[in-house]
C-alpha positions in Angstrom: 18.9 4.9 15.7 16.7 2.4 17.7 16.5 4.5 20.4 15.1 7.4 18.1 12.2 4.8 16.7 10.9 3.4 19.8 10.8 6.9 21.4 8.7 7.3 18.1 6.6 4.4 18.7 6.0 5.1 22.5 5.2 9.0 21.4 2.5 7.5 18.7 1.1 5.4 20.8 0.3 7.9 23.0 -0.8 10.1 20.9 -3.1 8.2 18.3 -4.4 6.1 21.2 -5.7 9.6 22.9 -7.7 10.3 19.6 -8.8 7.2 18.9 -10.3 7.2 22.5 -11.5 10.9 21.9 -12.8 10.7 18.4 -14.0 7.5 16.8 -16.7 5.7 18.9 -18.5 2.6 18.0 -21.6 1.4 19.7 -21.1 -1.2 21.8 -17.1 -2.3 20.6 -14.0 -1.3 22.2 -10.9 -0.8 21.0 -7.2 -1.0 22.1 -4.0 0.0 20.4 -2.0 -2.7 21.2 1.5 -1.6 19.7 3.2 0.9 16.8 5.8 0.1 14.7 7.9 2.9 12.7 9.8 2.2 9.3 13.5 3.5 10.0 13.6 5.9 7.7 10.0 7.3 9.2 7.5 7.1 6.3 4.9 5.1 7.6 3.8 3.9 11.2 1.5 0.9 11.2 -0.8 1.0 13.7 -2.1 -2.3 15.4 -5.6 -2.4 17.1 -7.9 -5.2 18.3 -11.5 -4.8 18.5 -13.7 -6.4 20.9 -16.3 -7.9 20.0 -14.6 -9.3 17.0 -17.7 -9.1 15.1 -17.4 -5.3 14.9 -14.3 -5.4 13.5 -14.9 -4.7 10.3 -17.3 -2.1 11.1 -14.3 -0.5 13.3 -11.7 -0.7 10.7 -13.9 1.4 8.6 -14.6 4.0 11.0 -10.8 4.6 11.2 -10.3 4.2 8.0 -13.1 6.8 7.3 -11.7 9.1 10.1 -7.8 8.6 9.3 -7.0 11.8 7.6 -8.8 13.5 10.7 -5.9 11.3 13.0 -3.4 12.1 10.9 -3.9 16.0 10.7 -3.9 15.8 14.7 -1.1 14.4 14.5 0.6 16.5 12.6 -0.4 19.7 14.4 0.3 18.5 17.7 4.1 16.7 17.1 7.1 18.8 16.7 8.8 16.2 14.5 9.5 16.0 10.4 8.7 14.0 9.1 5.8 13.0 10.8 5.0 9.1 9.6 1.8 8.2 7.7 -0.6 6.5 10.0 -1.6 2.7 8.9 -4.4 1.1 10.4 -3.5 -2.5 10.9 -5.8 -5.5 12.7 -4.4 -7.8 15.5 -5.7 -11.2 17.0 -4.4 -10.3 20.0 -7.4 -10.6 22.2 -8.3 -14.2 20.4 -4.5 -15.4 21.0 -5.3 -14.1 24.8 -8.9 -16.1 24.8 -6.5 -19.0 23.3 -4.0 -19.2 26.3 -6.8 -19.0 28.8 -8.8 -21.7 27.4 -5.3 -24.1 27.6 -4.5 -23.0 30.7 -8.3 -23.7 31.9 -8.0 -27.0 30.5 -4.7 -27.7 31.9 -5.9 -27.1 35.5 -9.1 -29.2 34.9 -6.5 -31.8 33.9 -4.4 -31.5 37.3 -7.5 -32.1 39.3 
């Protein structure tokens, strides 16, 4: 049963991150879907996506939310799977956990020298 959900996830991720590239642009952010996770029994996927600059996050999250049913309907039409999970938009920190990392390892070379 694993198997089947992260052929699922990996077949989302294509997928939604295609449309998102293709249909919901924000002026001067950018986007990346970092991962999807299914329920088992296939009801929901949630959807995680960073935004850089983190400022327009918000603004971002409401595009998508605004432009969801659009997604899903894509979706829909273009897999050849039932059911086909509802989409959730979820935020991620993972650029700011990146920008985290860097800064320690920065500072843990300045500290070498």
């Amino acid at each position: 049963m694993a198997n089947r959900i992260d052929r699922v996830n990996s077949l989302l991720e294509q997928e939604i991150g295609k449309l998102i590239q293709r249909e919901i642009f924000l002026t001067n952010a950018m986007a990346t879907l970092n991962y999807v996770t299914t329920t088992p029994n296939l009801i929901e996927a949630r959807v995680y996506v960073s935004v850089y600059p983190e400022e327009k996050t918000e603004e971002y999250f409401k595009l998508l939310r605004k432009e969801v049913g659009l997604i899903q309907r894509e979706i829909n039409e273009t897999l050849r799977m039932r059911p086909v999970p509802k989409i959730i938009f979820l935020k991620t920190e993972a650029q700011k956990k990146a920008g985290q990392v860097e800064q320690l390892l920065n500072q843990l070379k300045k500290e070498e020298k």
